[in-house]
Short mmCIF file of the C-alpha atoms (twelve columns), coordinates in Angstrom:
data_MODEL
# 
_entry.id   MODEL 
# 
loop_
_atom_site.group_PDB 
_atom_site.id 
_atom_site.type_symbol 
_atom_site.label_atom_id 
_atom_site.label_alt_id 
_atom_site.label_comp_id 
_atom_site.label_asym_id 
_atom_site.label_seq_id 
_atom_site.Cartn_x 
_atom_site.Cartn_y 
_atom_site.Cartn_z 
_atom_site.pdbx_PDB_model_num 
ATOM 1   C CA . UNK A 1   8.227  -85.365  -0.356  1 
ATOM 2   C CA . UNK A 2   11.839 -85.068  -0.511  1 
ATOM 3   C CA . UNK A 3   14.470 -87.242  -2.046  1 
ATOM 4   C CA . UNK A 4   16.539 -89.115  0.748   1 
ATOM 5   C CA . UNK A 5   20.529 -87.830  0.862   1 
ATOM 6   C CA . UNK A 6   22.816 -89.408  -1.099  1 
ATOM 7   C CA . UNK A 7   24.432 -89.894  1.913   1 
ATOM 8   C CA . UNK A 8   21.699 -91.982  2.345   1 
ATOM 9   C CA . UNK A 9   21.506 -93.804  -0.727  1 
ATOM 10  C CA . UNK A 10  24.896 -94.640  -1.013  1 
ATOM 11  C CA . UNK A 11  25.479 -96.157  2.631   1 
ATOM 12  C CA . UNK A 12  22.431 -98.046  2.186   1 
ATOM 13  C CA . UNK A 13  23.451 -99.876  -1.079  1 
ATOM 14  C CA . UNK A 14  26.847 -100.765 0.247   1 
ATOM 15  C CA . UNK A 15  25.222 -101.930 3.551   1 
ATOM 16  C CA . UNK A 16  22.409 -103.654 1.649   1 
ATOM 17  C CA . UNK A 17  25.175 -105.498 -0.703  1 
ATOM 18  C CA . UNK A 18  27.085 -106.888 2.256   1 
ATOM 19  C CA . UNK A 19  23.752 -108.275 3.952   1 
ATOM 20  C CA . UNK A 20  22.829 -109.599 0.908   1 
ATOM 21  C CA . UNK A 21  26.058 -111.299 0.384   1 
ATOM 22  C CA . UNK A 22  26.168 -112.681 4.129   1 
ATOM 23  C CA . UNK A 23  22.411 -113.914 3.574   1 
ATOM 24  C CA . UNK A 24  23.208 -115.789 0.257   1 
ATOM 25  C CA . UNK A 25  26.220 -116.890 1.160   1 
ATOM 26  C CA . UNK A 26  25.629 -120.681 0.832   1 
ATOM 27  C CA . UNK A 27  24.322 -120.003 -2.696  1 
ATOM 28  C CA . UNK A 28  26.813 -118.045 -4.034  1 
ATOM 29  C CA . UNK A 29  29.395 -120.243 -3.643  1 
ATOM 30  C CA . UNK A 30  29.414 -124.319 -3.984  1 
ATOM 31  C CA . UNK A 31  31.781 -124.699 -1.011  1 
ATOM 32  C CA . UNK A 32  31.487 -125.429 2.389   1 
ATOM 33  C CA . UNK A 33  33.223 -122.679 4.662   1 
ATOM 34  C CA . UNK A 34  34.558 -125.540 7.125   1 
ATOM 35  C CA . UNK A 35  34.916 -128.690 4.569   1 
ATOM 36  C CA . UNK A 36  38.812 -129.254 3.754   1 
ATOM 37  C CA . UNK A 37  39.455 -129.485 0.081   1 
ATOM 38  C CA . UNK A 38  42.100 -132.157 -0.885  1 
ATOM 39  C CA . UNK A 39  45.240 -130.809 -2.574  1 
ATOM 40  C CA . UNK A 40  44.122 -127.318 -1.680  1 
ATOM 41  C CA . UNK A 41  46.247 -125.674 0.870   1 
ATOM 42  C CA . UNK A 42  47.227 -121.999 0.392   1 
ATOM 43  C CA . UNK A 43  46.242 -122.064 -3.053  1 
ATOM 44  C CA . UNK A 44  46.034 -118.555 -5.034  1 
ATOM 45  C CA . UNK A 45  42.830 -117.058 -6.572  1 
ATOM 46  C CA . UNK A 46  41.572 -118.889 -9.267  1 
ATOM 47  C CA . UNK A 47  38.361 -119.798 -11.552 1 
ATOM 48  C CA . UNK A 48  37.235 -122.313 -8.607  1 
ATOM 49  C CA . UNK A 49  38.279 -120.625 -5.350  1 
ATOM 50  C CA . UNK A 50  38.886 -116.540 -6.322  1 
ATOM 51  C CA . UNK A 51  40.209 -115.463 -2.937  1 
ATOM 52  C CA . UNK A 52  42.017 -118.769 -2.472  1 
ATOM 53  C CA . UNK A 53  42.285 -121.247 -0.224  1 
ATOM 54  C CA . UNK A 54  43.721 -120.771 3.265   1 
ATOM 55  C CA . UNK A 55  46.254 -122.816 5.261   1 
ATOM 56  C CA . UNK A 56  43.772 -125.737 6.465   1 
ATOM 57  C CA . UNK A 57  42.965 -126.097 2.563   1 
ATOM 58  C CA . UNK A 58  39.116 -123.988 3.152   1 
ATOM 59  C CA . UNK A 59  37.852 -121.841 0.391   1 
ATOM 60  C CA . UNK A 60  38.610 -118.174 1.609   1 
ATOM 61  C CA . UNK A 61  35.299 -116.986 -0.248  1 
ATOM 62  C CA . UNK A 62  33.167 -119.280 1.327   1 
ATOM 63  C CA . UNK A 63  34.311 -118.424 4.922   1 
ATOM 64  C CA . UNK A 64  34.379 -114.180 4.088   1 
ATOM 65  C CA . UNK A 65  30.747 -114.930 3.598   1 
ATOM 66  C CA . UNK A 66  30.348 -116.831 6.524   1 
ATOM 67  C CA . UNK A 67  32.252 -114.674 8.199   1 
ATOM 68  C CA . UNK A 68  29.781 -111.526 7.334   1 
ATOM 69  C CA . UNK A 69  26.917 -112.701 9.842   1 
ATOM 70  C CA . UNK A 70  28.950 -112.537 13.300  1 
ATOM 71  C CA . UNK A 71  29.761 -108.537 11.879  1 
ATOM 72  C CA . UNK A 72  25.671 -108.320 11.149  1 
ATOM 73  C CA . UNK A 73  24.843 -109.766 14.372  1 
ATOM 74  C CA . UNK A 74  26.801 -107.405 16.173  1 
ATOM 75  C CA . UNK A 75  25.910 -104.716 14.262  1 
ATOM 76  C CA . UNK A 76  22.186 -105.336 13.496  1 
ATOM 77  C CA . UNK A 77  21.406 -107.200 17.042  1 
ATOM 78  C CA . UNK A 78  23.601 -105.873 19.827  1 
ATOM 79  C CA . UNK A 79  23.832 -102.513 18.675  1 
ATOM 80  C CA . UNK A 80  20.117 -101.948 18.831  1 
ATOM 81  C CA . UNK A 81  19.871 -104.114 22.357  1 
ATOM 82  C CA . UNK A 82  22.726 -101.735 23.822  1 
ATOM 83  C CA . UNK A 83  21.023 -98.749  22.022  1 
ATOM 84  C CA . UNK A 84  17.322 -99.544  23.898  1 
ATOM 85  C CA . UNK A 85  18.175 -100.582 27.032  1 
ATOM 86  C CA . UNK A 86  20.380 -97.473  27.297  1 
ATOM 87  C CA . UNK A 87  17.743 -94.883  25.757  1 
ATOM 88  C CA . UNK A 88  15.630 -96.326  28.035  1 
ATOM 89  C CA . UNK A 89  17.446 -95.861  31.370  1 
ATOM 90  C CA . UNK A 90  18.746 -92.123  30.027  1 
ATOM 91  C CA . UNK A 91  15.201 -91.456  29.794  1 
ATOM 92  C CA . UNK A 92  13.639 -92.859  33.230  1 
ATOM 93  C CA . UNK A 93  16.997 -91.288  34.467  1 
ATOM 94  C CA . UNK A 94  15.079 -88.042  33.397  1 
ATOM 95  C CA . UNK A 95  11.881 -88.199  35.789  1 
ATOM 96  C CA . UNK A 96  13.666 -88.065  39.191  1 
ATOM 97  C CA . UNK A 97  16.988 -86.622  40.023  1 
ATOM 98  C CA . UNK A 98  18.184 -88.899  42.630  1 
ATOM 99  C CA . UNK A 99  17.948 -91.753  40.601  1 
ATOM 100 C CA . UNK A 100 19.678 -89.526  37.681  1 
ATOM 101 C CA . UNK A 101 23.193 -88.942  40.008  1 
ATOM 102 C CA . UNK A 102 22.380 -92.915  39.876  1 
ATOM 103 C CA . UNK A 103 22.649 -93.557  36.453  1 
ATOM 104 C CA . UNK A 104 25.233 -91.504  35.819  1 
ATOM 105 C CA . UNK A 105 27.755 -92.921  38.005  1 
ATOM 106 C CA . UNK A 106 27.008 -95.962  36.650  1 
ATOM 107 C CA . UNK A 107 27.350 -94.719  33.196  1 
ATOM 108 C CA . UNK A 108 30.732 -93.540  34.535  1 
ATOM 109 C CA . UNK A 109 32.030 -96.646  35.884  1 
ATOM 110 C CA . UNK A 110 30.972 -98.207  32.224  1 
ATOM 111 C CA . UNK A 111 32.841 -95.615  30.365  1 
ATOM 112 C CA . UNK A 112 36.062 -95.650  32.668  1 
ATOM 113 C CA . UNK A 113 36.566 -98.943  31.054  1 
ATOM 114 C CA . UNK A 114 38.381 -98.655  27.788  1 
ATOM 115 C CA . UNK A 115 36.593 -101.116 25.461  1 
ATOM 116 C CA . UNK A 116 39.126 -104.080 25.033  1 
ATOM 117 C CA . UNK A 117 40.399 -104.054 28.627  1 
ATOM 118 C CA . UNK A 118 36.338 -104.804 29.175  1 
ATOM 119 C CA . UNK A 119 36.199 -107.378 26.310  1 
ATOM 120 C CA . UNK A 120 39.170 -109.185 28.106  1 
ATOM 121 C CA . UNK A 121 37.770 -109.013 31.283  1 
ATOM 122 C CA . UNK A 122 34.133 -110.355 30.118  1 
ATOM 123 C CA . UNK A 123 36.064 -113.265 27.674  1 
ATOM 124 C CA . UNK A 124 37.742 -114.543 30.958  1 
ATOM 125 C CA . UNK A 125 34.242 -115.008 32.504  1 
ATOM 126 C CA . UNK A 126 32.475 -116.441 30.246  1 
ATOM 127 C CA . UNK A 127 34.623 -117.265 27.271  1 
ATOM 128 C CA . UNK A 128 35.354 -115.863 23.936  1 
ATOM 129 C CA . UNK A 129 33.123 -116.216 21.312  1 
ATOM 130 C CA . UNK A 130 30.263 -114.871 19.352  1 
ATOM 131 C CA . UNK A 131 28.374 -114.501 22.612  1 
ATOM 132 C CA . UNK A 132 31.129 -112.368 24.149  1 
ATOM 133 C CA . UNK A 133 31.290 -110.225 21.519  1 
ATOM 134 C CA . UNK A 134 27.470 -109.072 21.274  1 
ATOM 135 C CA . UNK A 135 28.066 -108.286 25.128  1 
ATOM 136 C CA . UNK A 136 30.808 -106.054 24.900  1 
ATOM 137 C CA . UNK A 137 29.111 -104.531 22.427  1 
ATOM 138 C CA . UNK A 138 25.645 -103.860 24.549  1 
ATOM 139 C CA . UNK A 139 27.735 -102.606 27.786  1 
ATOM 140 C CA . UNK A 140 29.722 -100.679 25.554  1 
ATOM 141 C CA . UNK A 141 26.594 -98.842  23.840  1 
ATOM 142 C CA . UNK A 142 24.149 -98.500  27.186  1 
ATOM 143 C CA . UNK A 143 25.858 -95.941  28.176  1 
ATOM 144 C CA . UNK A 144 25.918 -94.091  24.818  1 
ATOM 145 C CA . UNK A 145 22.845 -94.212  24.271  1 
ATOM 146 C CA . UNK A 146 22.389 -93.098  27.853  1 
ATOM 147 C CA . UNK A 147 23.929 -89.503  28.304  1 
ATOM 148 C CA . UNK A 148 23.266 -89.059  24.627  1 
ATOM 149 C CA . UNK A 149 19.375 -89.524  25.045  1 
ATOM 150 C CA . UNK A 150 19.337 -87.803  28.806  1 
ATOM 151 C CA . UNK A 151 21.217 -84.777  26.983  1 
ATOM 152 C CA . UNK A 152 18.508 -84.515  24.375  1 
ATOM 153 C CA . UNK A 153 15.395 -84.617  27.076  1 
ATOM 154 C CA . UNK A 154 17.260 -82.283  29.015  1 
ATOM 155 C CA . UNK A 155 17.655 -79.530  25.882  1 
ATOM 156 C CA . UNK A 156 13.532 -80.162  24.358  1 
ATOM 157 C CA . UNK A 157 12.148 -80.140  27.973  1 
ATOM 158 C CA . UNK A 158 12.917 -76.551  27.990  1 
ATOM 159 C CA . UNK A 159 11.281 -75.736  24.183  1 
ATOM 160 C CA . UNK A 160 8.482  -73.739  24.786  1 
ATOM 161 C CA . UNK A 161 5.704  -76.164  23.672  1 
ATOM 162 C CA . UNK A 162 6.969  -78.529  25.958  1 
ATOM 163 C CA . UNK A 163 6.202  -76.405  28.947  1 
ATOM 164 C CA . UNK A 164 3.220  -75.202  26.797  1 
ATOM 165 C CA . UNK A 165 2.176  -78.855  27.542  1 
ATOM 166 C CA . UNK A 166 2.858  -79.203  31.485  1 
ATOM 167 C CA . UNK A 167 0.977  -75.904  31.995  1 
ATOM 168 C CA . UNK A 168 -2.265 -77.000  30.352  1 
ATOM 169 C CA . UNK A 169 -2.342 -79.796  32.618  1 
ATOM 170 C CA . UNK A 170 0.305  -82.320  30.919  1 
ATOM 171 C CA . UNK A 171 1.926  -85.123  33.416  1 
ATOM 172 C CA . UNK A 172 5.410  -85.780  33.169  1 
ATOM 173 C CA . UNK A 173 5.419  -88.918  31.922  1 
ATOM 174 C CA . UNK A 174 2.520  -88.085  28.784  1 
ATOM 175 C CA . UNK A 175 4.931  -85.036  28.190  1 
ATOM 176 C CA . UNK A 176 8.135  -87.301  28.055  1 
ATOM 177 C CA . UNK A 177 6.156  -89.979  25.394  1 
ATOM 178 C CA . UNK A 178 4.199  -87.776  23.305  1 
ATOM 179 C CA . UNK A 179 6.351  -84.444  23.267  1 
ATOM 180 C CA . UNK A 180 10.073 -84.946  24.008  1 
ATOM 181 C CA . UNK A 181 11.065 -88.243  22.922  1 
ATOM 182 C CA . UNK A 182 9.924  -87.666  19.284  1 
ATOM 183 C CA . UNK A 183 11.867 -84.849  18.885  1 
ATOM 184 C CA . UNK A 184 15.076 -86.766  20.211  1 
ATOM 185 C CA . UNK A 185 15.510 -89.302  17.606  1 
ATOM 186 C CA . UNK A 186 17.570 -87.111  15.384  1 
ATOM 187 C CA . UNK A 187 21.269 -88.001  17.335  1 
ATOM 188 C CA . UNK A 188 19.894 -91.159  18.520  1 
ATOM 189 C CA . UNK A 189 19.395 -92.050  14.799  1 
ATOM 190 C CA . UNK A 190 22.471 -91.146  14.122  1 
ATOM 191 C CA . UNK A 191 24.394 -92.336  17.045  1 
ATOM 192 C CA . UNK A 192 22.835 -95.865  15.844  1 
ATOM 193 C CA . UNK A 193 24.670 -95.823  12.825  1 
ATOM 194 C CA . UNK A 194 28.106 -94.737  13.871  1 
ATOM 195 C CA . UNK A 195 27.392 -97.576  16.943  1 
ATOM 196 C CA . UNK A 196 27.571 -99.898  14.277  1 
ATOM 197 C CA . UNK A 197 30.543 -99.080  12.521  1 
ATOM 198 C CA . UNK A 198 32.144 -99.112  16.235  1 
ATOM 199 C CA . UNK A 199 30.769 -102.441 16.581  1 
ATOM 200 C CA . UNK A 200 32.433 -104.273 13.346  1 
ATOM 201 C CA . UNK A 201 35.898 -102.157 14.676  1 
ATOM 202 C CA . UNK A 202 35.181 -104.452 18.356  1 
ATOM 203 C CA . UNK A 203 34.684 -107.631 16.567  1 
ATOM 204 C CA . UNK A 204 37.791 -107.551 14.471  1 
ATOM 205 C CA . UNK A 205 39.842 -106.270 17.827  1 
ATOM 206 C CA . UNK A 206 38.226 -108.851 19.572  1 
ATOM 207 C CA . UNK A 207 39.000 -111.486 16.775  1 
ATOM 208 C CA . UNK A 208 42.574 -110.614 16.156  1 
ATOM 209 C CA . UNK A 209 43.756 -110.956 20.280  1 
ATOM 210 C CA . UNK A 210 41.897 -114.406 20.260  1 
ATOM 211 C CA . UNK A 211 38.912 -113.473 22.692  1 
ATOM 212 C CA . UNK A 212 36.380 -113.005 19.568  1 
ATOM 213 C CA . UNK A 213 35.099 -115.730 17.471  1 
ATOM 214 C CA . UNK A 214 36.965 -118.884 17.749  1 
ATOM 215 C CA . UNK A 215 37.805 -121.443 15.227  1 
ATOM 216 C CA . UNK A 216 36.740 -123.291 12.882  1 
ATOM 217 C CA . UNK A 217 34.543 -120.575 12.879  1 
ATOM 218 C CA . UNK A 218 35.027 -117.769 10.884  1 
ATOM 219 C CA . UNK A 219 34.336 -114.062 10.964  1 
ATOM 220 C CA . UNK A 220 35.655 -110.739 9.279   1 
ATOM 221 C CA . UNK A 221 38.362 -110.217 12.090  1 
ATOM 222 C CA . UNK A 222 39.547 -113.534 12.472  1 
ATOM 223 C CA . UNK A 223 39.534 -114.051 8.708   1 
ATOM 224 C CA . UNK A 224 41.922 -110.850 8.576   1 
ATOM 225 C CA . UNK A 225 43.973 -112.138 11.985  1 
ATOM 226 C CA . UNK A 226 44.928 -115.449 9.936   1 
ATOM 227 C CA . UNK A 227 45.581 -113.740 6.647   1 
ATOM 228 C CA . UNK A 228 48.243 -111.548 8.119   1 
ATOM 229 C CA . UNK A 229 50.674 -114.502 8.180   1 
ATOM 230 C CA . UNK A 230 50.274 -115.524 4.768   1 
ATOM 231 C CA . UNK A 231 50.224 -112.146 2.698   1 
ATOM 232 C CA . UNK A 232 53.722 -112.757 0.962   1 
ATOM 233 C CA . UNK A 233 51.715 -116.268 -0.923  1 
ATOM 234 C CA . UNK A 234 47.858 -114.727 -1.007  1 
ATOM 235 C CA . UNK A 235 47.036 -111.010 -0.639  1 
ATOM 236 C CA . UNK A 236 43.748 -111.432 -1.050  1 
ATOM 237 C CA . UNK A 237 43.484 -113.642 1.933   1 
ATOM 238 C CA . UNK A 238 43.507 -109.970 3.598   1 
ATOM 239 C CA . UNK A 239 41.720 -107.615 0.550   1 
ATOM 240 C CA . UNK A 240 38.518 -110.027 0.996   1 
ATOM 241 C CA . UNK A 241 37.748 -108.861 4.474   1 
ATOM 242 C CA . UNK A 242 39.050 -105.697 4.214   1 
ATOM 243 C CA . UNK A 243 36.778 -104.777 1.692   1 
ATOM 244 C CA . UNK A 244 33.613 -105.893 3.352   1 
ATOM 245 C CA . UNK A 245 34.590 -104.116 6.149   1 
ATOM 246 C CA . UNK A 246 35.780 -101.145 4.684   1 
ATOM 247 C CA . UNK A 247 31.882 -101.199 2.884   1 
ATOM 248 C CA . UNK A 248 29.985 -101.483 6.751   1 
ATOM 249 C CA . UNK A 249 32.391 -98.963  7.861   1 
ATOM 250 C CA . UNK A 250 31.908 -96.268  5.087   1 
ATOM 251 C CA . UNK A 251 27.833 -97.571  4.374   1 
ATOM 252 C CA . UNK A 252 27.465 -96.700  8.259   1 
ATOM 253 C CA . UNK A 253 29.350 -93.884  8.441   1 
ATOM 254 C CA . UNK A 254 27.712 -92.511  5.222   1 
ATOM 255 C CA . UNK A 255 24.202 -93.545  7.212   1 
ATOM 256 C CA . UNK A 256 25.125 -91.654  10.047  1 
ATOM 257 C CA . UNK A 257 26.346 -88.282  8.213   1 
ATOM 258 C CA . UNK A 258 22.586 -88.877  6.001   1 
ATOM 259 C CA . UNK A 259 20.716 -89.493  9.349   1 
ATOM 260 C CA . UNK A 260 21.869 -85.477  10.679  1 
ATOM 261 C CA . UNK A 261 20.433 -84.378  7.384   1 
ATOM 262 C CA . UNK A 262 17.560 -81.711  7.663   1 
ATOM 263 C CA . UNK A 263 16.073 -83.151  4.770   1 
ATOM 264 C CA . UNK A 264 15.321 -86.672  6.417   1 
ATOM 265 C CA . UNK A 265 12.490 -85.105  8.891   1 
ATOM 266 C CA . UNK A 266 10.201 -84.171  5.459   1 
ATOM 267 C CA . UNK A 267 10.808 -87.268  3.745   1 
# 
């Protein structure tokens, strides 16, 4: 057995230490993320609040680490919804080549849209929100996942053993399950992970033009929206979020670059 990358390693702790944080948020810190403190509006860091306070006298802390679970929602839930429901369609997509031209203008359609002109348009249907924001996410991924999974049956249907397979009597559907699909989850894997850095990127977009999460609420984006106005008294109204997302960004990315690695498969 082989050790894992330190691609690997590394993304995974920094990943790790921001779900951590976001999970033990209410113990880390004795504040309340939407109580208002008396006497504490825009206060600086200090021994009791060390990000702050912000302008409706909340500690800063308490709300980054609030904050955290709408990013690990998005990233850990909607990324992995969008991600199956589109490897699933690339792959039925696969079996019949009518209902491939299908898919693929479909996929088309979904990809003409550039990502926040779609978040707009689903926010002024339903709403903006948390809810929103996991759905732009999804729509934005199906199709991913699509092409990117139909492009990877497409290139191991013609290795030899597949056809090795068909010929000794092999239906198309055993040969997609058993044969093809398990030697496709190299770019999927690592399409997953760079899908998730995209996904905190959507959030904070989302966030900062109002159609993401809405107050009192907090997440990473809107945290970082709110802290642009008041960088001249706090900076680390802004450094707090930046940082975590900075870490998802570069723990994903590193997870991504570790996924491609050769030396995964004999671990």
């Amino acid at each position: 057995m082989r050790r894992l990358p330190a691609q690997v390693l590394v993304g995974g702790v920094l990943v790790g230490l921001v779900v951590v944080a976001g999970l033990l948020g209410p113990l880390l810190v004795p504040h309340d993320p939407y109580t208002q403190i008396d006497g504490a509006n825009l206060l600086g860091p200090s021994a009791a609040h060390p990000l702050g306070t912000d302008e409706l006298n909340r500690d800063i802390l308490a709300r980054l680490l609030t904050g955290i679970r709408v990013d690990l929602l998005t990233s850990f839930v909607a990324v992995p919804l969008g991600a199956l429901l589109g490897c699933a369609v690339g792959a039925l997509a696969t079996v019949n080549a009518a209902l491939d031209v299908a898919v693929q203008r479909v996929f088309d359609v979904l990809l003409a849209f550039p990502q926040l002109i779609l978040a707009i348009g689903l926010a002024a249907v339903i709403g903006p929100g948390a809810t929103s924001v996991v759905l732009v996410v999804v729509l934005v991924e199906i199709p991913v996942f699509g092409r990117l999974l139909r492009a990877a049956v497409l290139r191991v249907r013609e290795a030899q053993f597949v056809t090795a397979s068909e010929v000794a009597g092999g239906g198309r559907g055993w040969v997609l399950r058993t044969h093809v699909l398990p030697n496709c989850r190299g770019p999927v894997l690592v399409q997953l992970a760079l899908s998730m850095s995209v996904a905190v990127f959507i959030e904070g977009a989302m966030s900062v033009l109002g159609i993401g999460v809405t107050p009192p609420n907090p997440s990473l984006g809107s945290l970082l929206a709110t802290s642009l106005r008041y960088l001249d008294l706090n900076p680390l109204f802004a450094v707090g979020p930046l940082v975590v997302i900075a870490a998802l960004v570069l723990g994903f990315g590193l997870l991504a670059r570790g996924a491609g690695n050769p030396a995964l498969e004999a671990v």
